[in-house]
PyMOL Python script that loads the backbone (N, CA, C, O; Angstrom):
from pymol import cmd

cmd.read_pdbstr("""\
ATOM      1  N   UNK A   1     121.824  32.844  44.774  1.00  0.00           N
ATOM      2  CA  UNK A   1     121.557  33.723  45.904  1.00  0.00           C
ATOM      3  C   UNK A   1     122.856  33.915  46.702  1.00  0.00           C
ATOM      4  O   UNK A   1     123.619  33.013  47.048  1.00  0.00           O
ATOM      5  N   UNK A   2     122.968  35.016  46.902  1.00  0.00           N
ATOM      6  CA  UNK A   2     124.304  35.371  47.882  1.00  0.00           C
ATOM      7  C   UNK A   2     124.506  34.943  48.904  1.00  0.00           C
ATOM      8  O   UNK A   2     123.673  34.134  49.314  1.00  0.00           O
ATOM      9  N   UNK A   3     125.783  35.297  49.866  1.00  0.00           N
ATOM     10  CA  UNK A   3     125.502  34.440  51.327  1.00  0.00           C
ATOM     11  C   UNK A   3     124.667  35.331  52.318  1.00  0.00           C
ATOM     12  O   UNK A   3     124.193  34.835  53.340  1.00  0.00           O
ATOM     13  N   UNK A   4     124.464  36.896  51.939  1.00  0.00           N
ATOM     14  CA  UNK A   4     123.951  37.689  52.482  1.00  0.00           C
ATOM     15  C   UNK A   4     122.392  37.616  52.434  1.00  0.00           C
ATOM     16  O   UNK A   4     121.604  37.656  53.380  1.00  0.00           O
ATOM     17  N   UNK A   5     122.138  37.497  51.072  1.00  0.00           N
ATOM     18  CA  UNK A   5     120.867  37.139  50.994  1.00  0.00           C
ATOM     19  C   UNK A   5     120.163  35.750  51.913  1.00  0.00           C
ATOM     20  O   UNK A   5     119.070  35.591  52.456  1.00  0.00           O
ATOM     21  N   UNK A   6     121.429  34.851  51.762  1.00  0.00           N
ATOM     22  CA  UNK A   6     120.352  33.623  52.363  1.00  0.00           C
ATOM     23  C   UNK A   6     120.391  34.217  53.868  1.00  0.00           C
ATOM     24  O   UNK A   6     119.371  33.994  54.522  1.00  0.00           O
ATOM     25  N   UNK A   7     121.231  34.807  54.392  1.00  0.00           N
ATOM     26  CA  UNK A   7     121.400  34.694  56.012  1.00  0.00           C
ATOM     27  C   UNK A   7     120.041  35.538  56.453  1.00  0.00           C
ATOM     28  O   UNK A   7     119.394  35.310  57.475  1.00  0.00           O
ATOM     29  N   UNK A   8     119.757  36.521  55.508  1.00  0.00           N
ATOM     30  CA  UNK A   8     118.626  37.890  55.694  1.00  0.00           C
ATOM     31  C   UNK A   8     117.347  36.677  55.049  1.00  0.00           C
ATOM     32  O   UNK A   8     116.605  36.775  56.026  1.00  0.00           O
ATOM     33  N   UNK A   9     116.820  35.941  54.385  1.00  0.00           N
ATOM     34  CA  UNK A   9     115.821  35.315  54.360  1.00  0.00           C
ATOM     35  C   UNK A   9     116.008  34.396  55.452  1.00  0.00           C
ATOM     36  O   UNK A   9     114.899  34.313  55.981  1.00  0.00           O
ATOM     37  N   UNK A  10     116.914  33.578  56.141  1.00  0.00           N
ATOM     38  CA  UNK A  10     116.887  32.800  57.234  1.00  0.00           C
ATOM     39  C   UNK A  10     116.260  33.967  58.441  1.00  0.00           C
ATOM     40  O   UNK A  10     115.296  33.630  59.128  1.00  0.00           O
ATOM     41  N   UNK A  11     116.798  35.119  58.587  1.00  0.00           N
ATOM     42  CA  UNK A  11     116.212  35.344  59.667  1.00  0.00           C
ATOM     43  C   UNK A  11     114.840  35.960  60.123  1.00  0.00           C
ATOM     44  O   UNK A  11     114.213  36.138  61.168  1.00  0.00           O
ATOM     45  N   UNK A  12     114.685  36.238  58.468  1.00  0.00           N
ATOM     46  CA  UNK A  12     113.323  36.478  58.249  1.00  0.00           C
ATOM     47  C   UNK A  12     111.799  35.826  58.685  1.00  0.00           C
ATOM     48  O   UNK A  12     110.719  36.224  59.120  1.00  0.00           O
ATOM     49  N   UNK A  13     112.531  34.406  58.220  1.00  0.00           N
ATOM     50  CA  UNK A  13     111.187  32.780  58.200  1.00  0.00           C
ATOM     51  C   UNK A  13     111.680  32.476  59.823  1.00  0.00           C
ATOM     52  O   UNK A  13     111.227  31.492  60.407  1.00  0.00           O
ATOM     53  N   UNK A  14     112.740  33.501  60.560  1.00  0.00           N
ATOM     54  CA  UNK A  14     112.617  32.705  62.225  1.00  0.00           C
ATOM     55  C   UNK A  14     111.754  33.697  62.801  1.00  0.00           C
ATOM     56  O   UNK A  14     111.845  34.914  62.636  1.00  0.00           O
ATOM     57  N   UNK A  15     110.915  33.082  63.486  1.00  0.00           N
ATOM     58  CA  UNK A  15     110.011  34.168  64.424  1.00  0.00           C
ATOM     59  C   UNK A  15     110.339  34.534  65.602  1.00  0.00           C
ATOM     60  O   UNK A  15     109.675  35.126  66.452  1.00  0.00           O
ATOM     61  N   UNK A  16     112.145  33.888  65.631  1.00  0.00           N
ATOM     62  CA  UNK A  16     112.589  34.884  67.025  1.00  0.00           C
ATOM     63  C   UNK A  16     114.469  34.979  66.521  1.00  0.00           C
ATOM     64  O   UNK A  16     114.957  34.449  65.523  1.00  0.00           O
ATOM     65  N   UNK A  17     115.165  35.765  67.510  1.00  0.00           N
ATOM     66  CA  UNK A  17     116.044  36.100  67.186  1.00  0.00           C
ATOM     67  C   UNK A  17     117.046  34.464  67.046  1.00  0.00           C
ATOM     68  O   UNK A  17     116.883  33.476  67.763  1.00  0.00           O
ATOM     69  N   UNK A  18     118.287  34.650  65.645  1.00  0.00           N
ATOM     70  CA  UNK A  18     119.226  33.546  65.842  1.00  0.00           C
ATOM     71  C   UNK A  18     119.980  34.138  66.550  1.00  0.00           C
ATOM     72  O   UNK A  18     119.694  35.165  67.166  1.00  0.00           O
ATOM     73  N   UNK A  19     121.647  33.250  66.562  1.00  0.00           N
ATOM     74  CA  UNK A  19     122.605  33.244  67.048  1.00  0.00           C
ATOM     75  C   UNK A  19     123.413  32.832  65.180  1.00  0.00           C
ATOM     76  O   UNK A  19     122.794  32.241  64.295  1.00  0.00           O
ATOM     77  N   UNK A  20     124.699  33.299  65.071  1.00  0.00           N
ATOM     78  CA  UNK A  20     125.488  32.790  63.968  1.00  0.00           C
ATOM     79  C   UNK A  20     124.744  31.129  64.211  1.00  0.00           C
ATOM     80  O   UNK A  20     123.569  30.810  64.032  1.00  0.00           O
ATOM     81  N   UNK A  21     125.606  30.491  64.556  1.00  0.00           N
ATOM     82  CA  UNK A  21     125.699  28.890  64.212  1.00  0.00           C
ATOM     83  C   UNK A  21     124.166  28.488  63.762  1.00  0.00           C
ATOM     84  O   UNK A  21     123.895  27.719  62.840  1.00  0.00           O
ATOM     85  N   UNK A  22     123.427  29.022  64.424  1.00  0.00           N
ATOM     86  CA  UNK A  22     121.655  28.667  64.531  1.00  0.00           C
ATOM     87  C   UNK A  22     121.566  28.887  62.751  1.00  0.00           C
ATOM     88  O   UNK A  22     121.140  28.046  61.959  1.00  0.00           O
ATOM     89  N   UNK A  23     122.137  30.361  62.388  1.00  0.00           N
ATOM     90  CA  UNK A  23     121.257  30.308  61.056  1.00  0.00           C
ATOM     91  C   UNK A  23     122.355  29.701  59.960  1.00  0.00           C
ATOM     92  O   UNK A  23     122.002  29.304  58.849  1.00  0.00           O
ATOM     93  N   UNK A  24     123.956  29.682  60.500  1.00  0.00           N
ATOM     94  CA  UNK A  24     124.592  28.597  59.655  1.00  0.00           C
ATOM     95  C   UNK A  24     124.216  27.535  59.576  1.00  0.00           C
ATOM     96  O   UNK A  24     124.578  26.985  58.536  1.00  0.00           O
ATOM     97  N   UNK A  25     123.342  26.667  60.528  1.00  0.00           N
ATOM     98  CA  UNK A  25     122.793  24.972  60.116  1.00  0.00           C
ATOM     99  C   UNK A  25     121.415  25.708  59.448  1.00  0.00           C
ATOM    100  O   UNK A  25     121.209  25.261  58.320  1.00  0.00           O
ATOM    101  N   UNK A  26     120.676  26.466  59.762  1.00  0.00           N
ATOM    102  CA  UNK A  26     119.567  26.345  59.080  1.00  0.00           C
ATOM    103  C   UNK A  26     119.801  26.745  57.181  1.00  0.00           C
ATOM    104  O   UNK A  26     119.213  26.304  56.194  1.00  0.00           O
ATOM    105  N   UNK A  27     120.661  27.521  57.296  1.00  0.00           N
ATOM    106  CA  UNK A  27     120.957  28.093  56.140  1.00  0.00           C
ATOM    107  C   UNK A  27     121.701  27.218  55.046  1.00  0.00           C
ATOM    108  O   UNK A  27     121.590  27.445  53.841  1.00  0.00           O
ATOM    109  N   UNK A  28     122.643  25.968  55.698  1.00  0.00           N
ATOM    110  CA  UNK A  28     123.647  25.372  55.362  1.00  0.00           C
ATOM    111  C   UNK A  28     125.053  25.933  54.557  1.00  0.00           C
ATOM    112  O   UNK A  28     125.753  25.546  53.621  1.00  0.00           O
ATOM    113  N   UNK A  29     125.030  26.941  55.387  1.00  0.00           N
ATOM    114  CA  UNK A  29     126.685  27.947  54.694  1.00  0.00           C
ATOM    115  C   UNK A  29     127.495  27.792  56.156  1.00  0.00           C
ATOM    116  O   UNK A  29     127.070  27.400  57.243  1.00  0.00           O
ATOM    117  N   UNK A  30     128.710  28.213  55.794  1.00  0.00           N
ATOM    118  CA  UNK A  30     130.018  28.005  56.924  1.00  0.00           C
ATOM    119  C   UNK A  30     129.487  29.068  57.737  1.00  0.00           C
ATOM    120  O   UNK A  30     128.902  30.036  57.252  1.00  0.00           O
ATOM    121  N   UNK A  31     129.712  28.877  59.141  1.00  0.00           N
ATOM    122  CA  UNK A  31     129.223  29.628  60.093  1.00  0.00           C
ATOM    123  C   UNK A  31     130.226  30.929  59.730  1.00  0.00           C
ATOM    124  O   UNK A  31     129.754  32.055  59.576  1.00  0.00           O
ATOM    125  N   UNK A  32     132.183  30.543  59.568  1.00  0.00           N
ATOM    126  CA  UNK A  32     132.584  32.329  58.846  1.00  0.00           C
ATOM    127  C   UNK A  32     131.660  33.235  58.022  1.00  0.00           C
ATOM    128  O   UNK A  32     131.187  34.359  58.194  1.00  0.00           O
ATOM    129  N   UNK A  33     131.579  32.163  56.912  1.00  0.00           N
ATOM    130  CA  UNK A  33     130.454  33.355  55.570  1.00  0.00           C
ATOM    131  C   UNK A  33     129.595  33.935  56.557  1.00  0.00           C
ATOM    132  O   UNK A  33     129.296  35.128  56.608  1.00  0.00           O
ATOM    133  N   UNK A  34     129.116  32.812  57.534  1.00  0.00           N
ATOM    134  CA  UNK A  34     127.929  33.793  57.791  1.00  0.00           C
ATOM    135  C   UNK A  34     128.199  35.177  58.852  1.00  0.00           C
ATOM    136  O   UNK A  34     127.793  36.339  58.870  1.00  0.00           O
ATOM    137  N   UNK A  35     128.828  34.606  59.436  1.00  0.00           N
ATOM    138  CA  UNK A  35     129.711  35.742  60.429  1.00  0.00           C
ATOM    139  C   UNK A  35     130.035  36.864  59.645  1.00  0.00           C
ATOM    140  O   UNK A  35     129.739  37.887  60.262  1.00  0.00           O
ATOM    141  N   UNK A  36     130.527  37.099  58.523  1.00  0.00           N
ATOM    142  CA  UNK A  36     131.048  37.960  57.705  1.00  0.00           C
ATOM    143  C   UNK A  36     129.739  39.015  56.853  1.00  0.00           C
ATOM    144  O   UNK A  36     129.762  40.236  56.696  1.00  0.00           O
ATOM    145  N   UNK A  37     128.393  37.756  56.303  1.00  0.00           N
ATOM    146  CA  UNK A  37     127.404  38.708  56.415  1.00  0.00           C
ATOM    147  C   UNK A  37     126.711  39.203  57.298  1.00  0.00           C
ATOM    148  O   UNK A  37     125.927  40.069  56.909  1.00  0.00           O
ATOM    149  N   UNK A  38     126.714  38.938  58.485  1.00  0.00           N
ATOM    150  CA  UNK A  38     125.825  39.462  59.211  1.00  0.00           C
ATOM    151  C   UNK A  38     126.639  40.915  59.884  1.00  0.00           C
ATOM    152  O   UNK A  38     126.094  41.884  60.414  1.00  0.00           O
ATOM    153  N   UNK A  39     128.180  40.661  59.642  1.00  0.00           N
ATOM    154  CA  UNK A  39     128.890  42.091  59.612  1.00  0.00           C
ATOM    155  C   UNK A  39     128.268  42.936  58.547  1.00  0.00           C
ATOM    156  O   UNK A  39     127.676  44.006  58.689  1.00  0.00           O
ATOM    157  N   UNK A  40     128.473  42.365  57.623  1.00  0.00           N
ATOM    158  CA  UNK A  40     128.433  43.466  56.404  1.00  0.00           C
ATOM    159  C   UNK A  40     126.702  44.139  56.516  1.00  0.00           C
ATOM    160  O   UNK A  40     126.384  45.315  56.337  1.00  0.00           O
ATOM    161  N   UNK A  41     125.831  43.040  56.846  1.00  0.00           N
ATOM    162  CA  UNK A  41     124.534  43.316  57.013  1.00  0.00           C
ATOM    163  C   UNK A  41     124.098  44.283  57.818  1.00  0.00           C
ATOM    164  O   UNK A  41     123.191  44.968  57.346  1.00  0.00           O
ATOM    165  N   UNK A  42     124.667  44.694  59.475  1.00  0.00           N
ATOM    166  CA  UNK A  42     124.921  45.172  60.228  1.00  0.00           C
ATOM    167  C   UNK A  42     124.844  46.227  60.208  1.00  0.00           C
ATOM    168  O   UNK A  42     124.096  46.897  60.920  1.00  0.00           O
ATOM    169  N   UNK A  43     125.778  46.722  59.194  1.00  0.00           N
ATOM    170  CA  UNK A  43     126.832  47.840  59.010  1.00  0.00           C
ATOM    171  C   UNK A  43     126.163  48.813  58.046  1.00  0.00           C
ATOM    172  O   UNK A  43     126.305  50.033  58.123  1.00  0.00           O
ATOM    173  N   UNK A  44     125.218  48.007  56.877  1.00  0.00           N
ATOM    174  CA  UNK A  44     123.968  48.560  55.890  1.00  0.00           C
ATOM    175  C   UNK A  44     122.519  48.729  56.908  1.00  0.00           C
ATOM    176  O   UNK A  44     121.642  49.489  56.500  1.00  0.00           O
ATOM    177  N   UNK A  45     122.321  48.007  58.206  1.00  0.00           N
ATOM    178  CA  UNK A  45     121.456  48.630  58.748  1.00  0.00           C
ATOM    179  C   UNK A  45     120.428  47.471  58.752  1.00  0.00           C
ATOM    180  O   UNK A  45     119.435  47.663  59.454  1.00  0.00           O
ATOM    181  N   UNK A  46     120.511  46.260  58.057  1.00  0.00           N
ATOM    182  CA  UNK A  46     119.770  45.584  57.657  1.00  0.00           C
ATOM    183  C   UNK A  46     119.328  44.280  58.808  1.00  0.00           C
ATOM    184  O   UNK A  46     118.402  43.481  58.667  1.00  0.00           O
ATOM    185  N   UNK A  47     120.244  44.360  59.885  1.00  0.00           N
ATOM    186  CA  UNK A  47     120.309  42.713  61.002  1.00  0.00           C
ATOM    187  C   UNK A  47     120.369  43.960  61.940  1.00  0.00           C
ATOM    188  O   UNK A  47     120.856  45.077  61.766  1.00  0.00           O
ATOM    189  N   UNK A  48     119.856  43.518  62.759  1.00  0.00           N
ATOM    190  CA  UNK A  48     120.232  43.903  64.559  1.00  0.00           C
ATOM    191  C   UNK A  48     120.753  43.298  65.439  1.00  0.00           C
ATOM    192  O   UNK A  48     121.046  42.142  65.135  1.00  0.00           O
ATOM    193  N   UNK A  49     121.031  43.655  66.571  1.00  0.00           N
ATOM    194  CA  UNK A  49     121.268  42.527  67.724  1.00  0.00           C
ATOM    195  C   UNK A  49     120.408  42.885  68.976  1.00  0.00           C
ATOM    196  O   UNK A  49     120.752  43.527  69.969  1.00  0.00           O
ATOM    197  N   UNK A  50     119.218  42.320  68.689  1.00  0.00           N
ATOM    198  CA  UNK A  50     118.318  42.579  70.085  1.00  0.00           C
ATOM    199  C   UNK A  50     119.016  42.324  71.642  1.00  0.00           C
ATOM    200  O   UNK A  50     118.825  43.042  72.624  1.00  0.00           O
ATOM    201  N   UNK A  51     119.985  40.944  71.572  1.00  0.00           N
ATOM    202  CA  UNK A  51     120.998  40.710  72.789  1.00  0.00           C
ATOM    203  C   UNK A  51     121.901  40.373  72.366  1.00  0.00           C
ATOM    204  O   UNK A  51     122.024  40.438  71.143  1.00  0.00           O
ATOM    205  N   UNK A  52     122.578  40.041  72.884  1.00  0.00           N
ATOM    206  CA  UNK A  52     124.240  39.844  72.378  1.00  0.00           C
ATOM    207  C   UNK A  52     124.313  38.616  71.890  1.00  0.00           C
ATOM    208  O   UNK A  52     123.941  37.664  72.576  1.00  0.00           O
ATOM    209  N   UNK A  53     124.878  38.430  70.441  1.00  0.00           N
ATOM    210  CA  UNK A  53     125.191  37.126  70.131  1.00  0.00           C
ATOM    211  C   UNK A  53     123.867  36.573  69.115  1.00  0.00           C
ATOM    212  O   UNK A  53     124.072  35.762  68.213  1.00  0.00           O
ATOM    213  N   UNK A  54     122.985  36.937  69.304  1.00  0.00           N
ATOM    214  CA  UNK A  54     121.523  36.822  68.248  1.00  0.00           C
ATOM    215  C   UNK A  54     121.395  38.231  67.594  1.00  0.00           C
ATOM    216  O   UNK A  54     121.602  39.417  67.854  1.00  0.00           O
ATOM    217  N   UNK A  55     120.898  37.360  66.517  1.00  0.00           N
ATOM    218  CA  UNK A  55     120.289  38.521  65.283  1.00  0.00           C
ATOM    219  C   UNK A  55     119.627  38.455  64.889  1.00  0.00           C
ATOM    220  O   UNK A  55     119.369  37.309  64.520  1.00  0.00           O
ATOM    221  N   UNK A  56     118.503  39.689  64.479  1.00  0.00           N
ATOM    222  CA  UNK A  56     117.455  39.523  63.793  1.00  0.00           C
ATOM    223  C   UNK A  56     117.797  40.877  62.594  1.00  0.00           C
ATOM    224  O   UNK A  56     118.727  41.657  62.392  1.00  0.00           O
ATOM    225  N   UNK A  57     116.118  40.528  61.845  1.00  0.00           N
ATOM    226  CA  UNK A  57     115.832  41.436  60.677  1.00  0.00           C
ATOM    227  C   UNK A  57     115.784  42.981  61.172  1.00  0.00           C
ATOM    228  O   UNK A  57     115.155  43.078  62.226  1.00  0.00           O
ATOM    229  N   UNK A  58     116.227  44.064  60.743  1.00  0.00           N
ATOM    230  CA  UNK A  58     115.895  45.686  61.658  1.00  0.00           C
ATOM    231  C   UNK A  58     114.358  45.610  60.240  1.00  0.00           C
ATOM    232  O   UNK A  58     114.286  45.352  59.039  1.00  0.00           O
ATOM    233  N   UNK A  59     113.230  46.078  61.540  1.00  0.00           N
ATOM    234  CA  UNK A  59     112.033  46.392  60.414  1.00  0.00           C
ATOM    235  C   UNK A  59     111.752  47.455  60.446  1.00  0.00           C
ATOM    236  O   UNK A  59     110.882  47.887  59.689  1.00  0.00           O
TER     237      UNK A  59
END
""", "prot")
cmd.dss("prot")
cmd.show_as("cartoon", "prot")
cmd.util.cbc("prot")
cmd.orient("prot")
């Protein structure tokens, strides 16, 4: 599974918005990778940022 994939099923199984670090321990990947997908994720339309600094799934 990719690092994109795990970060988009982590935020899936949370029933409220993360923060990077939140879904790097839950996920157990380097908080960069994850920083880097949740850019790339972003950018395809796929994460949001309901407030600044947390992310969730766009449904």
């Amino acid at each position: 599974m990719s690092t994109n994939e795990m970060v988009l099923e982590t935020l899936k199984n949370s029933p409220e918005p993360l923060k990077a670090g939140d879904i790097s321990e839950m996920a157990g990947i380097d908080k960069k990778e994850v920083d880097k997908a949740i850019k790339a994720l972003k950018k395809e339309g796929k994460v949001v940022t309901p407030k600044r600094c947390y992310y969730t799934i766009n449904e």
